[in-house]
C-alpha positions as CSV (number, residue, x, y, z in Angstrom):
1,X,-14.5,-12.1,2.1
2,X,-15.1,-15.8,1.2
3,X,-18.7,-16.4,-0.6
4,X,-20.8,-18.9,1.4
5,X,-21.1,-20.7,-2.0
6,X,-17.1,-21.2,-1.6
7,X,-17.9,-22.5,1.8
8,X,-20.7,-25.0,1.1
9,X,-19.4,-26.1,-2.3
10,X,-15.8,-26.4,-1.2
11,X,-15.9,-26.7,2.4
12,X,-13.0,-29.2,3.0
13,X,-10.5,-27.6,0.4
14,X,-11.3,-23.9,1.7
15,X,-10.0,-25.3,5.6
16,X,-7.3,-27.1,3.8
17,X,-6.3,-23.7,2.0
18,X,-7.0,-21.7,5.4
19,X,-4.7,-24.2,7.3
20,X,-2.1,-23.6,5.2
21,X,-2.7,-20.3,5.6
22,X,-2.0,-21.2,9.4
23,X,-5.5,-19.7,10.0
24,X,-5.8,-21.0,13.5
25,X,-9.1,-22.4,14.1
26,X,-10.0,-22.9,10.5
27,X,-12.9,-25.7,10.6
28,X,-14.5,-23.9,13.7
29,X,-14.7,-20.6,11.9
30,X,-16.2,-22.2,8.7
31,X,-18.8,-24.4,11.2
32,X,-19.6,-21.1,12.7
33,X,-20.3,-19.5,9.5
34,X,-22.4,-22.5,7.8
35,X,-24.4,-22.8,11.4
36,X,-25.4,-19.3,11.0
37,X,-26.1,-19.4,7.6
38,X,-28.2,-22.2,8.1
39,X,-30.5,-20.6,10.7
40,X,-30.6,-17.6,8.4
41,X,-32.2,-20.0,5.6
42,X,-34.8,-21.3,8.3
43,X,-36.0,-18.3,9.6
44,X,-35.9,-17.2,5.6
45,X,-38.0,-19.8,5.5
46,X,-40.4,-19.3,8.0
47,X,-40.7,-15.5,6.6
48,X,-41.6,-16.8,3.2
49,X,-44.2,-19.0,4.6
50,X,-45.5,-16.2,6.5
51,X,-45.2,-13.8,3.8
52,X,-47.4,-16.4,1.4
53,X,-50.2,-16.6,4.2
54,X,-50.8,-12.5,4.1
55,X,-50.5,-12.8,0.7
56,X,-53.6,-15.2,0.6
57,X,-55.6,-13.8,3.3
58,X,-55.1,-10.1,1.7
59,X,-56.6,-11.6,-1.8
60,X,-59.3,-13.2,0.2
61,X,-60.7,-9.6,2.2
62,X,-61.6,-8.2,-1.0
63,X,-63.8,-11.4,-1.9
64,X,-65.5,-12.0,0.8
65,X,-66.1,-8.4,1.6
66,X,-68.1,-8.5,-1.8
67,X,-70.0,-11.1,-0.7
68,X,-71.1,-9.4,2.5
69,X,-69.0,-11.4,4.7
70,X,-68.0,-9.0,6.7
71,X,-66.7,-10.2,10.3
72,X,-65.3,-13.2,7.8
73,X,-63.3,-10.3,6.5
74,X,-62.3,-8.6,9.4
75,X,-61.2,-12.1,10.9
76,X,-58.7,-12.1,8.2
77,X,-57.6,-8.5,8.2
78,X,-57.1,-9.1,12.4
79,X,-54.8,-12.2,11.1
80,X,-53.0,-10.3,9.0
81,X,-51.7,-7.8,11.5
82,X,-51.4,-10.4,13.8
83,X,-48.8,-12.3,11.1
84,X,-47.0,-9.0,10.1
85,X,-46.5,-8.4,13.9
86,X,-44.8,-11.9,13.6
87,X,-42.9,-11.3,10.5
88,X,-41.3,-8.0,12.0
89,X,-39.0,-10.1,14.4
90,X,-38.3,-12.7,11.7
91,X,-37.2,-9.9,9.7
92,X,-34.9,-8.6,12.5
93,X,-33.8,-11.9,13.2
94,X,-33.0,-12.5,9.8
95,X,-30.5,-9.0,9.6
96,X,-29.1,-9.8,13.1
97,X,-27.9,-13.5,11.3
98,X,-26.5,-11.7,8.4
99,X,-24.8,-9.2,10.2
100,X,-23.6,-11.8,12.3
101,X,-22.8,-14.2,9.8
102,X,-20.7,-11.0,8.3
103,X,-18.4,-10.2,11.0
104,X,-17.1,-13.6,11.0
105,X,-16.4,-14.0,7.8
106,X,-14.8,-10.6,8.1
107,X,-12.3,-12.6,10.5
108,X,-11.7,-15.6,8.0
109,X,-8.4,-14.7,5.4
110,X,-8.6,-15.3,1.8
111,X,-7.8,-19.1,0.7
112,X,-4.2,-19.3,-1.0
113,X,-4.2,-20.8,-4.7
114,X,-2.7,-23.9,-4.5
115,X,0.6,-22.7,-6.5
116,X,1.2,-20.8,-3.0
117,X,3.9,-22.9,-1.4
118,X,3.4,-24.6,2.6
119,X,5.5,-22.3,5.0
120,X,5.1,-20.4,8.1
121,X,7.5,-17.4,8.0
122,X,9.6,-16.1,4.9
123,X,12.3,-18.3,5.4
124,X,9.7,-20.7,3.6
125,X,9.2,-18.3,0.7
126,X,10.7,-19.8,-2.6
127,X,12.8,-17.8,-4.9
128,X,11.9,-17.7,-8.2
129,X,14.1,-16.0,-10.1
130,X,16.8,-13.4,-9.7
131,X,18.0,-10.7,-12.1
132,X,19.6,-6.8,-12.0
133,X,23.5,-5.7,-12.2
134,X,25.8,-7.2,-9.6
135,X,27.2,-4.4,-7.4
136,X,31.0,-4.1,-6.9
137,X,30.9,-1.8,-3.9
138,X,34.1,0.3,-2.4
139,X,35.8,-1.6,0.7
140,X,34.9,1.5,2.6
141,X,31.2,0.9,1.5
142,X,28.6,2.9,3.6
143,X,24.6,2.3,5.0
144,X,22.2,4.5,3.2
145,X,21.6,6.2,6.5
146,X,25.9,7.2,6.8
147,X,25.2,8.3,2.8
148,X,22.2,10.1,3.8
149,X,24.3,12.1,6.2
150,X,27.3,12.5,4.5
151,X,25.8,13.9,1.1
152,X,23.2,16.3,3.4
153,X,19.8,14.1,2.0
154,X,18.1,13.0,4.8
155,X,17.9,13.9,8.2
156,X,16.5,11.5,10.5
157,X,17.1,13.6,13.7
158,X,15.2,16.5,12.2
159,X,12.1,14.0,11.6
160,X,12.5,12.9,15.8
161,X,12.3,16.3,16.4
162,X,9.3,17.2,14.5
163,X,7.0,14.5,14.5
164,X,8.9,11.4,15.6
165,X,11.5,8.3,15.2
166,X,10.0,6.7,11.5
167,X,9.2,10.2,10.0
168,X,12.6,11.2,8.0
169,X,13.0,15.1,6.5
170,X,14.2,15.0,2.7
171,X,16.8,17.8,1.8
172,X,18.1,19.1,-1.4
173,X,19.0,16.6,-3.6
174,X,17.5,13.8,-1.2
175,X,14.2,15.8,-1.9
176,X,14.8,16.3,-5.2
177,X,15.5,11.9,-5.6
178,X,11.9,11.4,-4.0
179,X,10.2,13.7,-6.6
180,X,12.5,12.4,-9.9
181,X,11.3,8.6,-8.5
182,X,7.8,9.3,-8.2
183,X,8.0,11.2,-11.4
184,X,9.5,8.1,-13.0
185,X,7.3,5.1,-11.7
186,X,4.1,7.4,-12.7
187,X,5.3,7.7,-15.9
188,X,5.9,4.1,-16.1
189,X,2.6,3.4,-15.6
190,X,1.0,5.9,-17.4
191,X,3.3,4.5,-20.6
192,X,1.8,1.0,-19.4
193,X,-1.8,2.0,-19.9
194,X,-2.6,2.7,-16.0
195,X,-4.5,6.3,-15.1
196,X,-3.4,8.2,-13.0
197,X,-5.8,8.9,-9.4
198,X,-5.3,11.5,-6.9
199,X,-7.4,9.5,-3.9
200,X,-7.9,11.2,-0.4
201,X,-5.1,10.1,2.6
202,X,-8.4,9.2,4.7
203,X,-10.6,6.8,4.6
204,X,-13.6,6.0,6.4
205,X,-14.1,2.7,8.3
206,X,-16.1,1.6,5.3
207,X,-13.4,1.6,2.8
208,X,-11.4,-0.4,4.9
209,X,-13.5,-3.0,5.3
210,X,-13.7,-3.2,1.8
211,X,-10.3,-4.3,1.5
212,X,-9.5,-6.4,4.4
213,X,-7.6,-3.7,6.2
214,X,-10.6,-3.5,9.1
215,X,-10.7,-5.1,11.3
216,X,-6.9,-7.5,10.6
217,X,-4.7,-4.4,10.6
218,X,-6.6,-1.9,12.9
219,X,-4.0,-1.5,15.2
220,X,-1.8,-1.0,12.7
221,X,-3.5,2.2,11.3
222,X,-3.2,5.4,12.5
223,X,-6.9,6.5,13.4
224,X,-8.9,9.7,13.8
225,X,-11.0,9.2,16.3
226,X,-12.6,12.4,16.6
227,X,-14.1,11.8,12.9
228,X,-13.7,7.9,12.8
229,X,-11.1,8.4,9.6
230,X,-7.9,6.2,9.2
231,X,-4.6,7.4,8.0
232,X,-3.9,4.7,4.8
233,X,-1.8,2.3,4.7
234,X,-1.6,2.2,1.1
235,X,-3.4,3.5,-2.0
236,X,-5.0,0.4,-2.9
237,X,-7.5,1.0,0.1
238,X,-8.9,4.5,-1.8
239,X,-8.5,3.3,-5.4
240,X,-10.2,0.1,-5.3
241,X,-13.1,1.6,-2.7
242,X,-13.9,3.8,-6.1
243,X,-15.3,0.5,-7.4
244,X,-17.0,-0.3,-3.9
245,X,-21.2,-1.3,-4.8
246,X,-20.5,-0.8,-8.4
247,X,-21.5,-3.3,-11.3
248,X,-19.3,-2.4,-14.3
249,X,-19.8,-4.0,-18.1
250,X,-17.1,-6.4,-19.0
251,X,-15.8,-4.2,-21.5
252,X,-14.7,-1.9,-19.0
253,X,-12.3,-4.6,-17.8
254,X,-9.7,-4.8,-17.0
255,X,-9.4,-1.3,-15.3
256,X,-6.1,-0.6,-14.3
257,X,-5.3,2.6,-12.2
258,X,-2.4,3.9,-10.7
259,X,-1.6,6.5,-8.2
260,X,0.6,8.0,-5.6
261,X,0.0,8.6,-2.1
262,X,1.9,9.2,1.1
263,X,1.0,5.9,3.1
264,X,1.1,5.7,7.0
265,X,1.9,2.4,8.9
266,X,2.4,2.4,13.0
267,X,4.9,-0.8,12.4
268,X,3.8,-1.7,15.9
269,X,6.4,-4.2,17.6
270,X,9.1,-3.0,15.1
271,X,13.0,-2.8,16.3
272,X,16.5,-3.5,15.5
273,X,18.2,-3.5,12.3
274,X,15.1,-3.9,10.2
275,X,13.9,-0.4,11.1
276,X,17.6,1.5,10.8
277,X,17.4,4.2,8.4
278,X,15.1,4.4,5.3
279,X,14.5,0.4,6.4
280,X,10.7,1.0,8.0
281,X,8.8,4.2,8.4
282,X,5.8,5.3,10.0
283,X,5.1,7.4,6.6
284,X,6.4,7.1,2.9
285,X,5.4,7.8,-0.3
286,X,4.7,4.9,-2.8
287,X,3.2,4.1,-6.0
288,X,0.2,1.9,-6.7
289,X,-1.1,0.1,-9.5
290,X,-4.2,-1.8,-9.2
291,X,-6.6,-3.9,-11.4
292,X,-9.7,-4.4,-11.5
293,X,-10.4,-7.5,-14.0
294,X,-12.7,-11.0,-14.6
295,X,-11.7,-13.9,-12.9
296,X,-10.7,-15.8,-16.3
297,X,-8.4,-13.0,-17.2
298,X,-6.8,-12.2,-13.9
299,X,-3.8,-13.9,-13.8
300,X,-2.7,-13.1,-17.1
301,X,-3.1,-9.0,-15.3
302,X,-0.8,-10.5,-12.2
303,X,1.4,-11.7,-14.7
304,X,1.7,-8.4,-16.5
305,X,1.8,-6.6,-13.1
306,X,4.9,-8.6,-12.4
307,X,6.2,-7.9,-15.4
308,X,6.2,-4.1,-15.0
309,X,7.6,-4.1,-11.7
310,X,10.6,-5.9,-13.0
311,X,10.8,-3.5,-15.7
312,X,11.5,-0.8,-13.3
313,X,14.0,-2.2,-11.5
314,X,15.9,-2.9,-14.2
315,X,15.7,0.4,-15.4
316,X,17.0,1.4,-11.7
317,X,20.0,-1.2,-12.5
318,X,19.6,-2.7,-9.1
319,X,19.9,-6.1,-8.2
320,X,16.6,-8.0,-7.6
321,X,14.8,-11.3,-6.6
322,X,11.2,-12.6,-6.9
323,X,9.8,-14.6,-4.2
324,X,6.5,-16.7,-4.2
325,X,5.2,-16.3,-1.2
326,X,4.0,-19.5,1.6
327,X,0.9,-19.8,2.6
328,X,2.1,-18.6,6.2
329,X,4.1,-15.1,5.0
330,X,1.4,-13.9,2.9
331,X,-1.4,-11.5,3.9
332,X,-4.6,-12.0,5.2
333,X,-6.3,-11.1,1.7
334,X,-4.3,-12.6,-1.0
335,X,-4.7,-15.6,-2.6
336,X,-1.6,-15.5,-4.4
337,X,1.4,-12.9,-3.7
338,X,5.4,-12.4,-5.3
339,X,7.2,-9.9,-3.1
340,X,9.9,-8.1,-4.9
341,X,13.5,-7.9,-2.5
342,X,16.2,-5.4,-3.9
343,X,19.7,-6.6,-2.3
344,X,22.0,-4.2,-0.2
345,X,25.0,-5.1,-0.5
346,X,25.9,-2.3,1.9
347,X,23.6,-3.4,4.4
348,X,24.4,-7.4,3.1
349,X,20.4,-7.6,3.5
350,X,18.0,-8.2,1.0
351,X,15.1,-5.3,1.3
352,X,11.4,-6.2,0.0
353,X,10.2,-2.9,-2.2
354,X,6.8,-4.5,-3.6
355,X,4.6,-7.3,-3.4
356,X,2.1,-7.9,-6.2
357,X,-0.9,-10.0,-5.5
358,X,-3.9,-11.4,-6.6
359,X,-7.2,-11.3,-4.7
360,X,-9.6,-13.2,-6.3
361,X,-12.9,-12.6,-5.3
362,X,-12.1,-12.3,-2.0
363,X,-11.7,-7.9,-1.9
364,X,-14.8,-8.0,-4.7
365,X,-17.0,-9.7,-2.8
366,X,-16.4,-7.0,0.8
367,X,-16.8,-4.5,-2.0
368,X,-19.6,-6.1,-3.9
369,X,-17.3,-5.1,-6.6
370,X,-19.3,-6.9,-9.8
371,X,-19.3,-7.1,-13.2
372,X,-22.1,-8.0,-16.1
373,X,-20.9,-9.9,-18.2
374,X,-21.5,-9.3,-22.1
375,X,-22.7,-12.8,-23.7
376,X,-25.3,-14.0,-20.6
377,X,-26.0,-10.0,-18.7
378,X,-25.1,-12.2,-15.8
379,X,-23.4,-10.1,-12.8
380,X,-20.4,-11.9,-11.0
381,X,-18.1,-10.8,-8.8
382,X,-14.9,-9.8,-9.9
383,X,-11.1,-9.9,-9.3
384,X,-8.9,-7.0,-7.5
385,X,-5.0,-7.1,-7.5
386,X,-2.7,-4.8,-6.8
387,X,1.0,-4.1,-6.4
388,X,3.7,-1.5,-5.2
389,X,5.7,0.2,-8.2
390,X,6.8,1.2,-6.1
391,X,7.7,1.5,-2.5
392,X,10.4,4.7,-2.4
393,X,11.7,4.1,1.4
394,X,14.1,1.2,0.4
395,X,14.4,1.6,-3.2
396,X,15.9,4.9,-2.5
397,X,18.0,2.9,0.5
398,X,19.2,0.8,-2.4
399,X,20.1,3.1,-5.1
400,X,22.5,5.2,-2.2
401,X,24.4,2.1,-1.4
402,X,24.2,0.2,-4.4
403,X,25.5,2.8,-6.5
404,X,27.3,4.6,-4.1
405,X,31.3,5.5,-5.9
406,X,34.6,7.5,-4.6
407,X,33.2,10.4,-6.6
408,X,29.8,10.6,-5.1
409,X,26.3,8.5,-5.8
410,X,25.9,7.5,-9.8
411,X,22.4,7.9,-10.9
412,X,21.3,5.1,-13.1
413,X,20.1,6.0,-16.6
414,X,16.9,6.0,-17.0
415,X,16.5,8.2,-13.3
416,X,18.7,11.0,-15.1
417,X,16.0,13.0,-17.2
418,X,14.1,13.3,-13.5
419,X,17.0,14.1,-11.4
420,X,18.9,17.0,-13.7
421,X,22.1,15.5,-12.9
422,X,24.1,12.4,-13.3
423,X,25.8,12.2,-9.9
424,X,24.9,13.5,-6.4
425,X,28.3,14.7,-5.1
């Protein structure tokens, strides 16, 4: 959530940043927001100057009470009431403005750095830099979903019949690949400092406000009605709720958590190719790592973030690219966002397995997520990030088609120790 400070300070540059965003109605939601902020300060204002006249009148009862002025006294004790009678509806006028003043600014995205390219869709994105093994694939080269059949990993029927299309069944060694990859990328990021959480599935409305989940992506959610919980989307929402109304010491920072989590998406609107397969689920387990950090220090964290996610797919000897997101591809709370895409050369597709992104203060301040900082005790917001590492759906797509052979599907090196094998046949 944008601070009004941001608004008033920077008001042209935040609608420049929102436009680019391709925020539609930028300046009017910002107007809206400064109009209501601005009758909040006058009836503030009004309160205070209430609030200062029964502060005056109350020390004056108790003199002139001593000096036997007694209906003088009760006059002012009748124009006490009379003014706290008053103050009660500035006081409710004052929480309505806020609250209004709130869900507005819950509707306003965060404002892209201005490193974040112009674009309106990922054909916009810019590609900056590429890397992994090239894949020399058999002429007779098969999907991940043919793969999945024909080596008895996944069945996607089975998942239809149970819960729905989007929900696959893992079997055998297709199980026993999930397991080795989660294994791996927790122990990736344990080795890279992060600890390890076990959060809850559900969350409670609350947690994903916090975020920036509620209300953008409601419809994307899968919700509980009976008990108002939501089905997450991704472990970020529980892991950096933990820091929701807390002020931490900067020593603390940067706090760097990871965990893993089965994540539930409706992918309303979804069809076609891009949901084939592994491609897009309706569940699927993933890995998180998120930060917690001071604004001068966070983007040396995204950088490291980015870093790490590389690492692993190297280690999974897949080819990879790094995009920098446009302002018009990224989501409604980042600031500044690299999607990781793995290429299928099966598919001839490139399929996005992370995105790592930086939220400013934007998450911190729907959290009230601060910080005191050591030289001045001064509290400040402070900056959330977060990243896949990562995504299994497609990176497992990936590894079955990418290293797919005559003999049966390699398993790359590093995967080996997790797997118990060096070759699903």
């Amino acid at each position: 959530m944008l601070t009004i400070k941001q608004l008033t300070e920077n008001k042209e540059a935040v609608i420049a940043g929102l436009e680019k965003k391709n925020f539609k109605g930028a300046r009017e939601a910002v107007e809206q927001v400064l109009a209501i902020d601005n009758k909040r300060k006058s009836t503030q204002a009004e309160l205070d100057n209430l609030l200062a006249q029964v502060k005056n009148l109350s020390k004056s009862i108790g003199g002139l009470m001593k000096e036997g002025r007694r209906d003088e006294a009760e006059q002012a004790k009748a124009q006490v009431a009379a003014i706290k009678e008053q103050t009660k509806g500035l006081e409710e006028a004052m929480k309505q403005a806020e609250e209004e003043r709130k869900q507005v600014l819950y509707t306003i995205p965060n404002v892209p750095y201005d490193i974040v390219p112009e674009g309106i869709s990922a054909e916009d994105n810019v590609v900056v830099k590429t890397g992994g093994q090239d894949t020399a694939l058999p002429s007779d080269a098969l999907p991940h979903w043919e793969l999945a059949k024909k080596y008895n990993l996944i069945d996607f029927d089975l998942g239809v019949k149970i819960s729905g299309a989007g929900f696959p069944v893992y079997i055998g060694q297709g199980a026993r690949l999930q397991r080795a990859l989660i294994n791996f990328f927790l122990d990736e990021a344990r080795a890279a400092g992060y600890t390890e959480i076990m959060p809850p599935t559900v969350v409670n409305a609350a947690s994903g406000y916090g975020t920036g989940q509620l209300p953008d992506k409601e419809g994307q959610m899968y919700h509980c009605t009976a008990d108002d919980l939501y089905l997450i989307p991704t472990a970020e929402v529980p892991v950096t709720n933990i820091y929701r109304d807390v002020i931490l010491n900067e020593k603390e920072l940067p706090i760097k958590n990871c965990a893993y989590t089965q994540c539930f998406r409706r992918e309303a609107g979804s069809y076609g190719k891009d949901v084939r397969g592994l491609n897009r689920l309706h569940e699927f387990s993933k890995i998180e790592i998120v930060r917690i950090d001071t604004p001068e220090h966070s983007d040396q964290s995204h950088q490291e973030m980015l870093a790490h996610v590389e690492n692993l797919l190297v280690k999974l000897e897949l080819p990879y690219r790094i995009l920098r997101l446009c302002g018009g591809d990224m989501s409604f709370t980042a600031a500044l966002c690299y999607d990781f895409e793995v290429y299928s050369e099966a598919q001839q597709r490139w399929l996005e397995v992370s995105s790592v992104s930086n939220f400013d203060s934007y998450q911190a301040n729907r959290l009230q997520c601060r910080y005191r900082r050591d030289e001045d005790k001064k509290i400040s917001l402070c900056h959330t990030l977060n990243g896949s590492a990562l995504a299994l759906p497609r990176i497992l797509a990936a590894l079955l088609e990418n290293h797919q052979t005559p003999e049966g599907i390699r398993i790359p090196k590093a995967l080996q120790p997790y797997m118990g094998c060096d070759i699903i046949r």
